[in-house]
C-alpha positions in Angstrom: 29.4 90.9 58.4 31.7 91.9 61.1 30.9 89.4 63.4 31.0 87.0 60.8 34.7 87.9 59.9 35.9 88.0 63.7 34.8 84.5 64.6 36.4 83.4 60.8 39.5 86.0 61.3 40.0 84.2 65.2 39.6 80.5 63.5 42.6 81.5 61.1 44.9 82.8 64.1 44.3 79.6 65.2 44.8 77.5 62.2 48.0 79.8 61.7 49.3 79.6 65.4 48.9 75.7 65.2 50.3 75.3 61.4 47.2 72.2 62.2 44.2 72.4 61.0 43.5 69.2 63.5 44.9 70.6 66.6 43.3 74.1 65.8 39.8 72.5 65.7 40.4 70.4 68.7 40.9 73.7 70.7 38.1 75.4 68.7 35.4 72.7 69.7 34.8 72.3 65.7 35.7 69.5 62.9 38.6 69.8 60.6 36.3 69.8 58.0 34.2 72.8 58.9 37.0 74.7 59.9 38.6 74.1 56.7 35.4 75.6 54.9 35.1 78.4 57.7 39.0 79.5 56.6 38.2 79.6 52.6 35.3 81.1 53.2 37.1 84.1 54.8 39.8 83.4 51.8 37.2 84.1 49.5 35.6 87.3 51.0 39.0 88.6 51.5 39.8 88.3 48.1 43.5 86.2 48.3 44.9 82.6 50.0 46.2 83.0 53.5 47.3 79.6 53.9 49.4 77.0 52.0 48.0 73.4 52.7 49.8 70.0 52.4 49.0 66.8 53.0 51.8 67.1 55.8 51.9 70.6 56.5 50.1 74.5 56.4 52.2 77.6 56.3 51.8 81.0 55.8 51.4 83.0 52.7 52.9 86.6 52.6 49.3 88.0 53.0 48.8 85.1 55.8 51.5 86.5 57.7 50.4 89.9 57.0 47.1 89.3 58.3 48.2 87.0 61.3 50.3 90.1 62.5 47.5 92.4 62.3 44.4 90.3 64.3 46.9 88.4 66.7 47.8 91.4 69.0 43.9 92.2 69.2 43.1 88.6 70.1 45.6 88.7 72.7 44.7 91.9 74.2 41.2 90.6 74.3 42.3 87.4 75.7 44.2 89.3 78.5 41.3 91.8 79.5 39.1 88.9 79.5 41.6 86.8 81.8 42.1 89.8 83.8 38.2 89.8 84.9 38.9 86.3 85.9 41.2 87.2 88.4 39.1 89.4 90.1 38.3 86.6 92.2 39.7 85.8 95.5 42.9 84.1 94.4 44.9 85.4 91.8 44.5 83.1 88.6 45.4 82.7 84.6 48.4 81.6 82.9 51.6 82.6 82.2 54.2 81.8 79.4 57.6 82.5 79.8 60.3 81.4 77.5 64.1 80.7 78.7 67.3 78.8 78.2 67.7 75.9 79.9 70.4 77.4 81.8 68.6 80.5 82.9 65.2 78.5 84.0 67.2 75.9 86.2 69.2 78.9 88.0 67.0 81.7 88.2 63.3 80.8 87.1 62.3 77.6 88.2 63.8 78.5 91.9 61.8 81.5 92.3 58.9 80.3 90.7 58.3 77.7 93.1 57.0 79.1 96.4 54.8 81.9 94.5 53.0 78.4 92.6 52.7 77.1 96.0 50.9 80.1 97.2 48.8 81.2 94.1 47.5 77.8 93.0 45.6 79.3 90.6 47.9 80.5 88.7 49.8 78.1 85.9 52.7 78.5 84.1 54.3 77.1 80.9 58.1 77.2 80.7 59.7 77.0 77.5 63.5 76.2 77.6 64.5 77.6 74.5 67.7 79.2 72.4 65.9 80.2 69.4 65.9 84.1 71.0 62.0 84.4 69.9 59.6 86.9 69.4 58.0 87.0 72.7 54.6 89.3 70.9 54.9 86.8 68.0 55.1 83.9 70.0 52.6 84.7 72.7 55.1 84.9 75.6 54.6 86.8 78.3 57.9 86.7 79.4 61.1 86.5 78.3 64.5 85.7 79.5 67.7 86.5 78.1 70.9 88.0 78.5 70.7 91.9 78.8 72.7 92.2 75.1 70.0 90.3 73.7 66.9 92.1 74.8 64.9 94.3 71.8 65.2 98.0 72.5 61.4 97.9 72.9 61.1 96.1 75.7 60.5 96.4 79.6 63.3 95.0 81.0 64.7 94.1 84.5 68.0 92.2 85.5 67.4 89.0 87.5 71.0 87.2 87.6 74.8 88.8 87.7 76.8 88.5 84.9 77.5 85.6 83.0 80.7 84.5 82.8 81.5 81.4 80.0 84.6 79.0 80.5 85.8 76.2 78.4 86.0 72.6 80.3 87.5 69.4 79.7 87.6 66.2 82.1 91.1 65.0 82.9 90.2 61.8 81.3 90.2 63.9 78.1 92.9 65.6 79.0 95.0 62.7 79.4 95.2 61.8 75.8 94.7 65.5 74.0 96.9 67.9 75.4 94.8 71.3 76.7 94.7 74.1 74.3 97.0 76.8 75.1 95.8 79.6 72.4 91.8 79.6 71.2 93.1 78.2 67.6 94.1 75.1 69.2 90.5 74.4 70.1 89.8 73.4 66.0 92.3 70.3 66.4 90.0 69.3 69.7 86.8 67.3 70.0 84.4 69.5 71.2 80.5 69.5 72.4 78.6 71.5 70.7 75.2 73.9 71.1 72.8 73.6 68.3 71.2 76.8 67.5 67.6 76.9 66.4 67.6 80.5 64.9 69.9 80.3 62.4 70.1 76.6 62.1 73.6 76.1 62.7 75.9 75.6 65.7 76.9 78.1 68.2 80.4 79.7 67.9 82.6 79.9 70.9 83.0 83.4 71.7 86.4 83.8 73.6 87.8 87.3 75.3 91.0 88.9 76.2 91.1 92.4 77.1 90.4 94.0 74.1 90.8 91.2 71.7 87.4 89.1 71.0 88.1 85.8 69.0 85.0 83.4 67.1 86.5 80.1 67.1 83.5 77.4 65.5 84.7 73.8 66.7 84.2 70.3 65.8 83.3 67.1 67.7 81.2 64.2 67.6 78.4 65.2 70.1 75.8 67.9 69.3 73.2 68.4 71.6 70.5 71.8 71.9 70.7 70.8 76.1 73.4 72.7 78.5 73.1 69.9 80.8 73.8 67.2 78.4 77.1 69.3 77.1 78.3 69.0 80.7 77.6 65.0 81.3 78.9 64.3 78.0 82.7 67.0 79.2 82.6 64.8 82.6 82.3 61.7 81.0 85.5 62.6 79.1 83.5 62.9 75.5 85.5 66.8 74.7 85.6 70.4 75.5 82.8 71.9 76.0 81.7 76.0 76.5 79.7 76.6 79.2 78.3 79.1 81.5 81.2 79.3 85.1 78.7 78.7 87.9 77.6 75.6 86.4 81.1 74.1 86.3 82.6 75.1 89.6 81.5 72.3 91.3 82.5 69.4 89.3 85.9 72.1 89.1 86.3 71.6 92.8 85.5 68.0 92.5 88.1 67.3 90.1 85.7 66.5 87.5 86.2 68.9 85.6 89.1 71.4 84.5 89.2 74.8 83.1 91.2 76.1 80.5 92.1 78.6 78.5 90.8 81.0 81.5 92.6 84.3 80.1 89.9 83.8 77.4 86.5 83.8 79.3 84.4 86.3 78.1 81.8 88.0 80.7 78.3 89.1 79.5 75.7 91.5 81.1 73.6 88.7 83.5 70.2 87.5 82.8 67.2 90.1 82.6 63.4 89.4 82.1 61.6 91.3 79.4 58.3 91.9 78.3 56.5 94.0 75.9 56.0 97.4 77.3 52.7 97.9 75.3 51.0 95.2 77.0 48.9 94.9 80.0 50.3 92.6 82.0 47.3 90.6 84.1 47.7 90.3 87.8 49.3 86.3 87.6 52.1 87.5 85.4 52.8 90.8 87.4 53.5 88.1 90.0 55.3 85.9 88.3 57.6 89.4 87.3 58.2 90.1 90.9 59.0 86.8 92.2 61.8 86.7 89.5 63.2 90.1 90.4 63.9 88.6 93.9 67.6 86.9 94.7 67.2 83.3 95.7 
């Protein structure tokens, strides 16, 4: 009976992780039909529905979600101990998930990742740009990167970029027919690019910073994009204003490009840290992965 409940409780995760009963048999070697059976099978020995099914879609019930977070650690600490035989071999091997914004990946990930993947080929990594601030256990992250404010109290944590600093731009082409805000309330009468949130399913306020005083100021515009880098093509090609993180800016600054404003305002946060969860065993490829991060490019 136990085995028979593992295998059934491990086709769930699955199902549940995927929200597919298609893609979930795909990487279970099984058809959608017996894995549909396999699922209300364990439904019915369990006693209540753990999944919602649509023609479209499957989500969680609460005792679904209840169950998920019970067996999905286990499975991943499994997964991880099995992995870590793996890498017993000559060449250290596995995979590694990190999640980042795009920001943070281009600047500090992706650049340090690149000579340990030329060294370790072995060893693969999935990079996930992402604002969403997810649940790196929930998720099945290994890593995380975020700004050292946003990091759960709970995790192992380790600074890999100085502080942030955020600046408001506009291209002179802009600027030549809207005059540049002198206060942050003059920002609401300004076509401005803005950061779609996944989270909370709404747009990223501007947070703006003098001395003491911390203003929210939530902007309009015609462009809305969930991509850093398209903010600043669309502020050089003269589309609005647009808030974004100071090293990226100084060189279209320097260039003329671009032009900052409001600069009594920009707010500074504590740099970029990874994270991980400290009740985890971390396999040989991610402890890697963790130290090539920690070093300055």
């Amino acid at each position: 009976m136990f085995g028979e409940n593992l295998n059934d409780l491990f086709a769930f995760a699955t199902v549940a992780r995927e929200r597919n009963f298609t893609r979930a048999a795909a990487q279970l070697g099984v058809s959608q039909s017996a894995l549909s059976r396999t699922v209300r099978a364990l439904e019915e020995r369990m006693g209540f529905v753990l999944l919602t099914r649509t023609t479209r879609s499957v989500s969680l019930t609460e005792a679904g979600r209840k169950v998920l977070a019970a067996v999905a650690p286990r499975f991943d600490e499994m997964n991880q101990e099995l992995q870590a035989l793996n890498e017993l071999r000559d060449r250290p091997s596995g995979n590694v998930r990190i999640t980042a914004t795009d920001y943070a990946a281009n600047a500090y990930v992706w650049p340090r990742l690149k000579p340990l993947l030329r060294r370790f080929p072995d060893i693969r990594v999935e990079l996930i740009n992402d604002y969403g601030l997810a649940n790196i256990v929930e998720q099945r992250y290994d890593i995380g990167i975020r700004l050292g404010d946003q990091i759960e109290r709970d995790m192992v944590a380790s600074r890999i970029a100085p502080d942030l600093t955020m600046v408001i731009v506009g291209a002179p082409s802009y600027l030549a027919q809207h005059a540049a805000p002198k206060k942050p309330q003059d920002l609401t009468r300004h076509s401005c690019i803005n950061l779609r949130l996944p989270t909370r399913e709404s747009l990223m306020s501007w947070s703006l910073r003098k001395g003491n005083r911390e203003v929210q100021v939530r902007v309009d515009g015609q462009l809305v994009f969930n991509s850093t880098y398209q903010m600043l093509d669309a502020a050089v090609e003269g589309f609005g204003l647009a808030y974004l993180p100071k090293d990226l800016t100084e060189e279209h600054v320097r260039a003329g490009r671009l032009v900052w404003m409001l600069e009594s305002w920009f707010p500074t946060y504590v740099g970029y840290h990874l994270y991980y969860a400290s009740r985890r065993q971390t396999s040989t490829a991610v402890s890697l992965v963790i130290e090539a991060l920690k070093q300055s490019c």
